[in-house]
The first five atom37 places (N, CA, C, CB, O) and aatype in JSON, in Angstrom:
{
  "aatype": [20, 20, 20, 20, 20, 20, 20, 20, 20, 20, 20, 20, 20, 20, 20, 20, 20, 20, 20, 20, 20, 20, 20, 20, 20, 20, 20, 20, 20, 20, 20, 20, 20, 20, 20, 20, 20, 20, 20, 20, 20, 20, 20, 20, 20, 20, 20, 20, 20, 20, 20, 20, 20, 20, 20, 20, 20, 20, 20, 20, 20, 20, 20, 20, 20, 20, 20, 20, 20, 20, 20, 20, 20, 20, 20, 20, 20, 20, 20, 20, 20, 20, 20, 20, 20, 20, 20, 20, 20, 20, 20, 20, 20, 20, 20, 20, 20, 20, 20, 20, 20, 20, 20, 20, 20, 20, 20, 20, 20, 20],
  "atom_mask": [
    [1, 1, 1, 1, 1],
    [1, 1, 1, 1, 1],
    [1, 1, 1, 1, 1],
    [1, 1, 1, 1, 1],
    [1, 1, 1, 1, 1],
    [1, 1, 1, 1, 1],
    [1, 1, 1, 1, 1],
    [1, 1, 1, 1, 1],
    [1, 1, 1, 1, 1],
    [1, 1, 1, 1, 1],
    [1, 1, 1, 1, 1],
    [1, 1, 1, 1, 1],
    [1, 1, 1, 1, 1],
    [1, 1, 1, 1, 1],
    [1, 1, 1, 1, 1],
    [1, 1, 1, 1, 1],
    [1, 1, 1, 1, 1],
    [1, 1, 1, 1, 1],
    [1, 1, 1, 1, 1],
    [1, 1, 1, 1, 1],
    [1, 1, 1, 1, 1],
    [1, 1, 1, 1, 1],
    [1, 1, 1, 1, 1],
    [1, 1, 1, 1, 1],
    [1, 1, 1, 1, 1],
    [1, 1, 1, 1, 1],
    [1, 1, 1, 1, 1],
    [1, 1, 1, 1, 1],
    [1, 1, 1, 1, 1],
    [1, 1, 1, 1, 1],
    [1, 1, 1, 1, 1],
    [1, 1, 1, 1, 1],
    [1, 1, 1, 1, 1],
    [1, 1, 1, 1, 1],
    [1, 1, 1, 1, 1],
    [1, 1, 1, 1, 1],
    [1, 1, 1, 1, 1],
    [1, 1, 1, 1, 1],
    [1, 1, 1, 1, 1],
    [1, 1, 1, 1, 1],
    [1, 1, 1, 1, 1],
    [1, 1, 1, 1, 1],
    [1, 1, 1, 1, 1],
    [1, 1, 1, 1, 1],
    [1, 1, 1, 1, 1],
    [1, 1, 1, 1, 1],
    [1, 1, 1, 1, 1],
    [1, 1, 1, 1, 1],
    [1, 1, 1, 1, 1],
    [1, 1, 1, 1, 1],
    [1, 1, 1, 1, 1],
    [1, 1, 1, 1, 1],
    [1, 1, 1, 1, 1],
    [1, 1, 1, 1, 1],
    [1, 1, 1, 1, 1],
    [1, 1, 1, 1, 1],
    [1, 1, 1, 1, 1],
    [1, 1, 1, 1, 1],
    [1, 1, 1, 1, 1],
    [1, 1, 1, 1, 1],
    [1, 1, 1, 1, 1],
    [1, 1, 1, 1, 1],
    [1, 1, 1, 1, 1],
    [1, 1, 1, 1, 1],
    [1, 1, 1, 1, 1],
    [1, 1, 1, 1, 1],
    [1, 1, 1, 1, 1],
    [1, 1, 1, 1, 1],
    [1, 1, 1, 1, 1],
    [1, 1, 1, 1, 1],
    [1, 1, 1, 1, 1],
    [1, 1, 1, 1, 1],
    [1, 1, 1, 1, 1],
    [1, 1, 1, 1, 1],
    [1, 1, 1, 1, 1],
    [1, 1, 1, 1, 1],
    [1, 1, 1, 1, 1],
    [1, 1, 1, 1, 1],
    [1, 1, 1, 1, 1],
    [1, 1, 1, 1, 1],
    [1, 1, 1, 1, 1],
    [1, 1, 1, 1, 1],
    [1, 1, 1, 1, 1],
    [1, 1, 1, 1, 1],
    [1, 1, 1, 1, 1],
    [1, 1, 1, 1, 1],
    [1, 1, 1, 1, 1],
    [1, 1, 1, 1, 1],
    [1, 1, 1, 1, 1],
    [1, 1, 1, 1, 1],
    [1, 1, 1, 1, 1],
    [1, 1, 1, 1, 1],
    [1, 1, 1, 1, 1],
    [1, 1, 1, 1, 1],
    [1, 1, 1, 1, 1],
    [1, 1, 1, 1, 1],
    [1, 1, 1, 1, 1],
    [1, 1, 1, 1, 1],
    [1, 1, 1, 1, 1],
    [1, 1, 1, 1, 1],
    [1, 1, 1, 1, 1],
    [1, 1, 1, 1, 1],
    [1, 1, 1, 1, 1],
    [1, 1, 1, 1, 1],
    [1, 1, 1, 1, 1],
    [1, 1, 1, 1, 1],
    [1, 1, 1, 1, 1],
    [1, 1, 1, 1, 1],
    [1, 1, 1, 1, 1],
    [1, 1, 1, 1, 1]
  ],
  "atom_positions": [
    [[13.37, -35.39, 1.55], [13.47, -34.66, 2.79], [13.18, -33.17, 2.58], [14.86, -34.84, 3.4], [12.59, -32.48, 3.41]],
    [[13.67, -32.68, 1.31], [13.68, -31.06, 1.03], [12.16, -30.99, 0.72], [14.78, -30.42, -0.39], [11.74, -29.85, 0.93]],
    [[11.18, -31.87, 0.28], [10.07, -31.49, -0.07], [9.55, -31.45, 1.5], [9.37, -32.42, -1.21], [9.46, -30.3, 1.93]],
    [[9.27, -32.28, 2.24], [8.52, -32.13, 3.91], [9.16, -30.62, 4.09], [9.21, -33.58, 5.48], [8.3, -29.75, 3.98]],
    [[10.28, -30.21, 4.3], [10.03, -28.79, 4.81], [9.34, -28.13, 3.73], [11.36, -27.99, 5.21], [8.31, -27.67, 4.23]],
    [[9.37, -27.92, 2.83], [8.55, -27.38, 1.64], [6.99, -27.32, 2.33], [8.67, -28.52, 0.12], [6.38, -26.33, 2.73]],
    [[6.56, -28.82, 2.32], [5.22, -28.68, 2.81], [4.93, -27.76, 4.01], [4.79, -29.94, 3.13], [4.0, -26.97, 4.15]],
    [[6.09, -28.1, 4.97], [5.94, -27.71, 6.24], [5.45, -25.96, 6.27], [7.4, -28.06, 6.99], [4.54, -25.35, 6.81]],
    [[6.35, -25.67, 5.56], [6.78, -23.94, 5.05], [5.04, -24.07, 4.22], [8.85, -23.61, 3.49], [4.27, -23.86, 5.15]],
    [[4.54, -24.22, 3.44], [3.53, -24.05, 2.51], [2.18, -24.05, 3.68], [3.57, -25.38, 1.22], [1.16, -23.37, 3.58]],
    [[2.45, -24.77, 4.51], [1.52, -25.05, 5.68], [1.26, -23.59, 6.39], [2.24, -26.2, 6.79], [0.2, -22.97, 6.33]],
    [[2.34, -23.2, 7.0], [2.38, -22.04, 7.78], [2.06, -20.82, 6.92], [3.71, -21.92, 8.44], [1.86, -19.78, 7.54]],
    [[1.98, -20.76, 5.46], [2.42, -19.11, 5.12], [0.94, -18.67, 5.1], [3.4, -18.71, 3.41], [0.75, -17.58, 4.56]],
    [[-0.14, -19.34, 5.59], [-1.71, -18.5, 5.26], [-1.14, -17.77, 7.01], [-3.91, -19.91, 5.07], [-0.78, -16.59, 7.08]],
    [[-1.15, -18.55, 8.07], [-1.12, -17.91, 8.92], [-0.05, -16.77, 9.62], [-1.38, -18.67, 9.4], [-0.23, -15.93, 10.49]],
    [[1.29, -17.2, 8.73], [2.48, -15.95, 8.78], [2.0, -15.02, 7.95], [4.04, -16.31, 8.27], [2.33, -13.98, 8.51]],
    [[1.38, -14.71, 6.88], [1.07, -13.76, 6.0], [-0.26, -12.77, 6.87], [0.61, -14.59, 4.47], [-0.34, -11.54, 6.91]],
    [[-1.19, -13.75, 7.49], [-2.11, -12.9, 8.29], [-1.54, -12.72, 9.55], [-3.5, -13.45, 8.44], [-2.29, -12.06, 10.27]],
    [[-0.65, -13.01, 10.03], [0.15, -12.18, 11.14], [0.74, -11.08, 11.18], [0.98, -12.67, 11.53], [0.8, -10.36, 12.17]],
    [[1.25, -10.83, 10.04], [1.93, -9.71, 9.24], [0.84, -8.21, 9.36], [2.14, -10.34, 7.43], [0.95, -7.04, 9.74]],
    [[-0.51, -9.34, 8.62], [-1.22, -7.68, 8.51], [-1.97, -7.31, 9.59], [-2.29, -7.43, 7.31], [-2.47, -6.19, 9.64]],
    [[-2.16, -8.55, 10.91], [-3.07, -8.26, 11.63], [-2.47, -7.15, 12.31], [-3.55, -9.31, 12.35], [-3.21, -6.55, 13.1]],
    [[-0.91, -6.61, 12.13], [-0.52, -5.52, 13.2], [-0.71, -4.48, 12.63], [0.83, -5.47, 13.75], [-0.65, -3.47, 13.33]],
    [[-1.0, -4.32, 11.19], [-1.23, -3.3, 10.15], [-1.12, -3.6, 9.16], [-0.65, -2.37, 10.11], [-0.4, -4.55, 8.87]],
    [[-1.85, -2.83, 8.19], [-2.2, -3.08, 7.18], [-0.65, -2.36, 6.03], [-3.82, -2.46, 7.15], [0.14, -1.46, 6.3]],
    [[-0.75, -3.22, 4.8], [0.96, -3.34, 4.23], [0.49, -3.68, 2.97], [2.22, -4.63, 4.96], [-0.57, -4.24, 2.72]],
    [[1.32, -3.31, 2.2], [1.38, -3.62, 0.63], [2.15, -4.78, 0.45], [2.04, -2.47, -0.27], [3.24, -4.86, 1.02]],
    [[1.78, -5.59, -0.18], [2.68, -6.89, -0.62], [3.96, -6.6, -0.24], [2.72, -7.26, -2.19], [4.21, -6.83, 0.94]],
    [[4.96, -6.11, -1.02], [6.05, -5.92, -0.81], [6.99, -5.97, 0.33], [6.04, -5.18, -1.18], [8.07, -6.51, 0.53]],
    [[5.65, -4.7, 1.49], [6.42, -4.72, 2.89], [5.94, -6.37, 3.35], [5.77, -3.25, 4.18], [6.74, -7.0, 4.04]],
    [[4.98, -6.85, 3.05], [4.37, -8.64, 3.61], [5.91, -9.17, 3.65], [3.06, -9.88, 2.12], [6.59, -9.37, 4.66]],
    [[6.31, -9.35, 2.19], [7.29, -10.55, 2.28], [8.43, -9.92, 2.92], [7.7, -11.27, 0.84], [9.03, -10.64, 3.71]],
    [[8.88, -8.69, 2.73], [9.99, -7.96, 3.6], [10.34, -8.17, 5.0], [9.73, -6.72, 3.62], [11.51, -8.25, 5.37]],
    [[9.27, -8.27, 5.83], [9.01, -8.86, 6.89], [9.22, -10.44, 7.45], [7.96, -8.56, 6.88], [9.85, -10.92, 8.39]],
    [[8.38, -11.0, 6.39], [8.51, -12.8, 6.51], [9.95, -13.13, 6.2], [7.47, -13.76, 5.25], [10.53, -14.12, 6.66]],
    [[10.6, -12.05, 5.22], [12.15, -12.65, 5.18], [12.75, -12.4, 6.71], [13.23, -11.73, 3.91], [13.53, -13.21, 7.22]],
    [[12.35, -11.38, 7.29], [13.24, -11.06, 8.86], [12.88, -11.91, 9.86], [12.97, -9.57, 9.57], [13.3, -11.75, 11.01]],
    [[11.86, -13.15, 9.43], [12.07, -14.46, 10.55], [12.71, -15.67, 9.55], [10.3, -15.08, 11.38], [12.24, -16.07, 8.48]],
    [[13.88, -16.12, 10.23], [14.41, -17.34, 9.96], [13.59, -18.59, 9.96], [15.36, -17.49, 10.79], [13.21, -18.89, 11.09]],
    [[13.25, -19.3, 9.15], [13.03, -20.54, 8.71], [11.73, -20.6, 7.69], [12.9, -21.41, 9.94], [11.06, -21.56, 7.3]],
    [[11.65, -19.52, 7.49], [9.89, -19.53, 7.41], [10.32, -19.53, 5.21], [8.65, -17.26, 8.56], [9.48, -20.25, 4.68]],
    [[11.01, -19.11, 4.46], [11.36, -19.0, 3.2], [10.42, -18.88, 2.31], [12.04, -19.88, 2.88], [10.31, -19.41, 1.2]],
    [[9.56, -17.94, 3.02], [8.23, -17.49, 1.56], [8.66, -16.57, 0.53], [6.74, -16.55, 2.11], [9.56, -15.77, 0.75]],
    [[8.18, -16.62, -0.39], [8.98, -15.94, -1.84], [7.41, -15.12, -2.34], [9.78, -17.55, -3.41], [6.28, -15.33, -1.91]],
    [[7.85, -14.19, -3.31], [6.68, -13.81, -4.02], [5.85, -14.88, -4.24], [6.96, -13.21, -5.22], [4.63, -14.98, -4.12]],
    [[6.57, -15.56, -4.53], [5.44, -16.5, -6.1], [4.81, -17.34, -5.11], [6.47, -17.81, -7.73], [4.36, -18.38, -5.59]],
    [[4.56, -17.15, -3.37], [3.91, -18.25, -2.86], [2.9, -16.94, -1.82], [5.14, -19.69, -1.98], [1.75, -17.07, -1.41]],
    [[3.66, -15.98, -1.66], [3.02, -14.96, -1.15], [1.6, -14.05, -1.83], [4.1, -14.2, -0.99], [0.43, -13.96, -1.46]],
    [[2.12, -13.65, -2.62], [1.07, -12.87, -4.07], [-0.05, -13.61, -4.31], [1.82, -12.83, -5.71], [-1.14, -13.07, -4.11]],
    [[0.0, -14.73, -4.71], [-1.01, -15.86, -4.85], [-2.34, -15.84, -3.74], [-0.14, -17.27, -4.65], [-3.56, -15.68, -3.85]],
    [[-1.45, -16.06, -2.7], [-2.39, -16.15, -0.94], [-2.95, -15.39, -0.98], [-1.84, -16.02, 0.53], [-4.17, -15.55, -0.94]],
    [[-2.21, -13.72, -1.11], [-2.89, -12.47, -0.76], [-4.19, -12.37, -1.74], [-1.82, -11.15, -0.94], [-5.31, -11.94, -1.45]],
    [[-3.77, -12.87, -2.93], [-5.02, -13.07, -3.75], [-6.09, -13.75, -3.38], [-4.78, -13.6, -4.78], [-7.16, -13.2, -3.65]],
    [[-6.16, -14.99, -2.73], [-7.19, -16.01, -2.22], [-7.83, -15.47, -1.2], [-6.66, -17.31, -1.78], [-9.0, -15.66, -0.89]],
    [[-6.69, -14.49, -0.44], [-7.52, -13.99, 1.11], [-8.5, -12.84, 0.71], [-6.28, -13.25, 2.48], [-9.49, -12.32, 1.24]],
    [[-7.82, -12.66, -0.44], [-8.72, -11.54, -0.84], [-10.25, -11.96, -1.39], [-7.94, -10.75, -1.97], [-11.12, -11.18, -1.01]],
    [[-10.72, -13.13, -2.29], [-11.17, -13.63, -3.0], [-12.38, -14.04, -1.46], [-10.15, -14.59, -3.99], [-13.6, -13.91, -1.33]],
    [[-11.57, -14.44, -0.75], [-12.32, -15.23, 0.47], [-12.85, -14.05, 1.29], [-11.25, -16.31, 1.49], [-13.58, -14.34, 2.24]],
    [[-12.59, -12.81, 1.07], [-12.98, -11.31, 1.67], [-12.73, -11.25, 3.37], [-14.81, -10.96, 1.33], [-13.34, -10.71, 4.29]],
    [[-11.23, -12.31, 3.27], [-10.69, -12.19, 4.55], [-9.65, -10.89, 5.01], [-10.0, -13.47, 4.68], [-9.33, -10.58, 6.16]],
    [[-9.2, -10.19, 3.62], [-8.68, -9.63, 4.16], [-9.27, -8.2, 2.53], [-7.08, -10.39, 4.73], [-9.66, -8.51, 1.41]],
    [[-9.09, -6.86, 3.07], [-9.58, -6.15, 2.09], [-8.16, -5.23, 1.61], [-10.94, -5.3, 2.64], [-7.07, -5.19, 2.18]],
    [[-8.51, -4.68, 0.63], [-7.59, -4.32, -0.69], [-7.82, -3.19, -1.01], [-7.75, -5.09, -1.93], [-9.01, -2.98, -1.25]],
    [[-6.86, -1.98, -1.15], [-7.09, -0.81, -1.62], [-5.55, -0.82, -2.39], [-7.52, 0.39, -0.44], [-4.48, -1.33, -2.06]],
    [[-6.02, 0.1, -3.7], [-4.88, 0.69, -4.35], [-4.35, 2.24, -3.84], [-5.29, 0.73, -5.83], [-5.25, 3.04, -3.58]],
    [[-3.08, 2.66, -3.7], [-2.53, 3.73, -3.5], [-1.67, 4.05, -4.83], [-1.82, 3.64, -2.22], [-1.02, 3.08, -5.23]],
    [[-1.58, 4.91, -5.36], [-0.49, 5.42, -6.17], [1.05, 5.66, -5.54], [-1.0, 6.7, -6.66], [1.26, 6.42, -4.59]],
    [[2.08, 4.88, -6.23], [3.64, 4.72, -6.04], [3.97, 5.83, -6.39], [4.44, 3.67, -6.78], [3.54, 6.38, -7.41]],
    [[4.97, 6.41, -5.42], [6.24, 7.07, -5.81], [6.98, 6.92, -7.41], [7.2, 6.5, -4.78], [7.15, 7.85, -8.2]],
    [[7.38, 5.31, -7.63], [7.74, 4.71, -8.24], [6.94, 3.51, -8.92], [8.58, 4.59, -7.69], [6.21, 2.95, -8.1]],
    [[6.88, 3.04, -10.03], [6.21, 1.68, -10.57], [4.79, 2.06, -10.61], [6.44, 0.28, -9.59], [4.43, 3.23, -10.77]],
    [[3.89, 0.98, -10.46], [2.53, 0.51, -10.56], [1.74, 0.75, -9.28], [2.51, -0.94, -10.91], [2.45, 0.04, -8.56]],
    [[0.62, 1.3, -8.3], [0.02, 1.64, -7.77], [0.47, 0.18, -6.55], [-1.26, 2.06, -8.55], [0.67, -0.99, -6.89]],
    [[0.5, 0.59, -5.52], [0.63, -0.28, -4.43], [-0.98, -0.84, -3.7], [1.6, 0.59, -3.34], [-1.9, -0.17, -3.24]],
    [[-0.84, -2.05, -3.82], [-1.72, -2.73, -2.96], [-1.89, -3.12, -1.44], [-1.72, -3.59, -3.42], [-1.56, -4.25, -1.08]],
    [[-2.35, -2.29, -0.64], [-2.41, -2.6, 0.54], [-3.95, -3.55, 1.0], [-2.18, -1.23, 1.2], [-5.1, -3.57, 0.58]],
    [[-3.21, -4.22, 2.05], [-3.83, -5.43, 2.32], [-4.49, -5.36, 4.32], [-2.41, -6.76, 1.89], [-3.76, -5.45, 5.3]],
    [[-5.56, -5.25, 4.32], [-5.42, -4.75, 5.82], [-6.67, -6.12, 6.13], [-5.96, -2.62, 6.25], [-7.44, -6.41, 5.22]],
    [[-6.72, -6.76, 7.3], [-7.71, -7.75, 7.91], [-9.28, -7.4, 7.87], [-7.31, -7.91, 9.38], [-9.6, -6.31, 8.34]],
    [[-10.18, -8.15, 7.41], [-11.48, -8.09, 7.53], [-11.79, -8.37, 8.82], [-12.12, -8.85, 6.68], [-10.96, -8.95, 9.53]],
    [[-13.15, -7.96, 9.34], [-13.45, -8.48, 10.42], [-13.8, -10.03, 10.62], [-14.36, -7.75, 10.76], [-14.1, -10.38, 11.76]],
    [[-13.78, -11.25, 9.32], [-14.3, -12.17, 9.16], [-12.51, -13.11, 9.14], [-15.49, -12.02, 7.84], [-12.19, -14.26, 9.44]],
    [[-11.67, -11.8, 8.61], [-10.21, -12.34, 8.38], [-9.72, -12.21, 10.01], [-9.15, -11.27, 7.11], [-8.94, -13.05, 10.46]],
    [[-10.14, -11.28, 10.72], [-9.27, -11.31, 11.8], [-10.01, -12.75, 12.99], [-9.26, -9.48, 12.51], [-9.38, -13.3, 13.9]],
    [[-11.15, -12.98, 12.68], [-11.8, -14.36, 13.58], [-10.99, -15.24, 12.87], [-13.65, -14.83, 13.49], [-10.41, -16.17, 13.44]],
    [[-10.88, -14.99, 11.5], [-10.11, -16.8, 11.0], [-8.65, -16.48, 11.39], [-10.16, -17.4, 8.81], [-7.92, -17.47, 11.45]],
    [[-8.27, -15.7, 11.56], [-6.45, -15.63, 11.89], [-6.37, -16.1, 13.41], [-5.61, -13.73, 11.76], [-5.5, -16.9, 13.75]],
    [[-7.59, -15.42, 14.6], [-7.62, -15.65, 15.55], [-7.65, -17.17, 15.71], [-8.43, -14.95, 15.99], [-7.03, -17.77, 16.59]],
    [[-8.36, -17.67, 14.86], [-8.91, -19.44, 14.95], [-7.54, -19.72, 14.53], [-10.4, -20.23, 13.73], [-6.81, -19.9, 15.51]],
    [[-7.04, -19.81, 13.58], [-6.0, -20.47, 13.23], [-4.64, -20.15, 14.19], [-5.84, -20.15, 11.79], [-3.93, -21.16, 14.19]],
    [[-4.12, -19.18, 14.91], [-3.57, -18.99, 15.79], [-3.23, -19.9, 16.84], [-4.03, -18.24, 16.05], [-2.29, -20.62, 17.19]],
    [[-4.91, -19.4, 17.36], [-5.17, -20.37, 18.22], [-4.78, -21.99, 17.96], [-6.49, -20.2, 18.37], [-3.86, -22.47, 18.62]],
    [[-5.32, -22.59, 17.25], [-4.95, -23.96, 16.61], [-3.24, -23.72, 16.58], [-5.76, -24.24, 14.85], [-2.64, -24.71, 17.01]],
    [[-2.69, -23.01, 16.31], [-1.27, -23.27, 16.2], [-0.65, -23.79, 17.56], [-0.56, -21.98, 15.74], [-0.11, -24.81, 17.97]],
    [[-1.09, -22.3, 18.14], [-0.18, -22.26, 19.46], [-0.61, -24.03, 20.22], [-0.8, -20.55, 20.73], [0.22, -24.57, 20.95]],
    [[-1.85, -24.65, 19.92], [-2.14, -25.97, 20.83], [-1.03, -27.08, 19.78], [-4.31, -26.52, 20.88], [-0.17, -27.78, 20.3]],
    [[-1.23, -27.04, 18.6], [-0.36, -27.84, 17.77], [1.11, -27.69, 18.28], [-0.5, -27.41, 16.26], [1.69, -28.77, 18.37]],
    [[1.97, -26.39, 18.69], [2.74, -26.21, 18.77], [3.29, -26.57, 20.31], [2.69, -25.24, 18.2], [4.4, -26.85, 20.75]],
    [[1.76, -26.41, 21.0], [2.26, -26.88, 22.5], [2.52, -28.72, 22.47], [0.78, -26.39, 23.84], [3.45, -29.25, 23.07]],
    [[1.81, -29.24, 21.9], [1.57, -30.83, 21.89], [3.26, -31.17, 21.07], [-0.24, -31.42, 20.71], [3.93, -32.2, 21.13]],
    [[3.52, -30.05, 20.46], [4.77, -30.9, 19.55], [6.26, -30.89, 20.36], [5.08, -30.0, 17.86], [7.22, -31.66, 20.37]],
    [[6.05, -30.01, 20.82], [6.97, -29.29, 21.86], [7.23, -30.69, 23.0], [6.03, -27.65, 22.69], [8.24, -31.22, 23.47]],
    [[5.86, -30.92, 23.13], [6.15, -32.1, 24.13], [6.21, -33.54, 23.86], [5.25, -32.07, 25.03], [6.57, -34.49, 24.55]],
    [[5.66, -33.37, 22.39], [6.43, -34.97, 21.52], [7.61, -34.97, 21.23], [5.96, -35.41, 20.07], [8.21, -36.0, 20.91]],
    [[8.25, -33.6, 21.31], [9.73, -33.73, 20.61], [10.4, -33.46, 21.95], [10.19, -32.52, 19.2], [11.56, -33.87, 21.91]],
    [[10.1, -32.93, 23.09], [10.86, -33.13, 24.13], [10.92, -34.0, 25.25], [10.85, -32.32, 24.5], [11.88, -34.4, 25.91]],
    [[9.78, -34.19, 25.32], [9.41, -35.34, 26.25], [8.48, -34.24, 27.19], [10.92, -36.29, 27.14], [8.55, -33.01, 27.29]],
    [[7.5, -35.34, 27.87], [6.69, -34.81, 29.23], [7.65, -34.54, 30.09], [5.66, -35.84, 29.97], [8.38, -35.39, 30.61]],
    [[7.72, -32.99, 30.31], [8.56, -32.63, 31.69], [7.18, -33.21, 33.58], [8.91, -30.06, 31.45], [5.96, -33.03, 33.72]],
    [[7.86, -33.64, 34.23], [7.61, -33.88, 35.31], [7.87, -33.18, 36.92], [7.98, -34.79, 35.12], [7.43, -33.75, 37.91]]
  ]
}
């Protein structure tokens, strides 16, 4: 049972992670800071960092270094114009997935 939400959660984090930056652009850190302040969603570094890497790789979303206050130079992560059509697409696809489930799990209102 604990693995299906696992999947469930692994499913959603390409499109919670590009929700994050489509409102602005953020350094890793503030990403998951955020995803912790919605309930259910339980993305961790080690599933976050990875993505940001792939989106990057896929030149969906682009990457600049800033120099820290503190530590190692911060990576900010802001939407490509090729990242913000695929966030839009996938969105989109949610919100219809989410309307159809809504009404498998509640029933057809009449």
């Amino acid at each position: 049972m604990v693995g299906a939400i696992v999947q469930l959660r692994k499913g959603l984090a390409e499109l919670s992670v590009l929700a994050v930056i489509e409102r602005e652009e953020a350094y890793g850190y503030q990403i998951i800071q955020r995803l912790a302040l919605v309930e259910g969603l339980g993305l961790t570094e080690s599933t976050v960092y990875p993505l940001l890497a792939r989106l990057a790789a896929a030149r969906l979303v682009s990457v600049r270094s800033v120099e820290s206050p503190a530590g190692p130079p911060r990576r900010y992560y802001r939407l490509t114009e090729s990242g913000r059509t695929h966030f839009e697409l996938l969105a989109g696809q949610w919100k219809t997935i989410r309307d159809s489930m809504n009404l498998m799990l509640e029933g057809e209102k009449t």
